[in-house]
N, C-alpha and C positions, 0 to 999 in steps of 0.2 A: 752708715753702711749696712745697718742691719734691713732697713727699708729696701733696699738694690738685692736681697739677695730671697726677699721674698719672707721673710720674718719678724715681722712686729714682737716689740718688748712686751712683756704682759706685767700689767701692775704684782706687785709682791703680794703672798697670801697673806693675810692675815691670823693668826693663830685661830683653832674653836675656843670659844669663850668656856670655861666649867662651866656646868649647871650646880644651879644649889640644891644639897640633901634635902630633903623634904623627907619626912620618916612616915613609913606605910601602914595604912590601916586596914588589915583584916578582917573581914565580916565572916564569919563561920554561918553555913545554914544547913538546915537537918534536911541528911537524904535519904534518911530510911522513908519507906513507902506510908500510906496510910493505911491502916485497916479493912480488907476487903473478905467479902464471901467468898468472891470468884470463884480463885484457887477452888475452895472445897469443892463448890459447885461441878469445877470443870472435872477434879480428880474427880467425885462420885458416879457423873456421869461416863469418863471413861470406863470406868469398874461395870456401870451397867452394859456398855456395849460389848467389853469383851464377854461378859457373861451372856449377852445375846449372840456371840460368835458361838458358843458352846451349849449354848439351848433351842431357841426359834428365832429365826430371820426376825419375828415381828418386836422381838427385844433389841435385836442387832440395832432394827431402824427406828426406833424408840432415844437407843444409846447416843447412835450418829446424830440426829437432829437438835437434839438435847445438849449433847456436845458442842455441838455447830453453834447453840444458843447459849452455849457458857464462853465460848471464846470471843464470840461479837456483843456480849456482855460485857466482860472485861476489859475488851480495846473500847468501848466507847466510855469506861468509867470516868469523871471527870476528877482529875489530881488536884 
């Protein structure tokens, strides 16, 4: 009757099977950075351009370009 009323039996489920423990292994790796100039670089050259903000334009654009050259320094270093 179950067929006349538009409902097929469905086989029974079956249990999930456990999975077996398997114990995990850990790999630790070092993320401190490597040693670079950059930093210094880019700090120094800031220092220069504000000191060109406070003295002549031609240190200003000394400071900026300089700067501009320690940052695309930096991002291209390879890790």
């Amino acid at each position: 009757m179950a067929e006349e009323s538009g409902q097929s039996e469905k086989p029974p489920e079956q249990p999930a099977q456990k999975r077996e423990k398997v114990p995990l292994e850990v790999q630790e790796k070092k993320l401190s950075p490597r040693p670079s100039f950059w930093p210094l670089a880019l700090a120094l050259t800031l220092v220069l351009a504000f000191v060109g903000v406070m003295t002549h334009p031609i240190i200003l654009g000394a400071g900026v370009v300089l700067t501009i050259v320690a940052i695309i320094g930096w991002m291209l270093e390879k890790h």
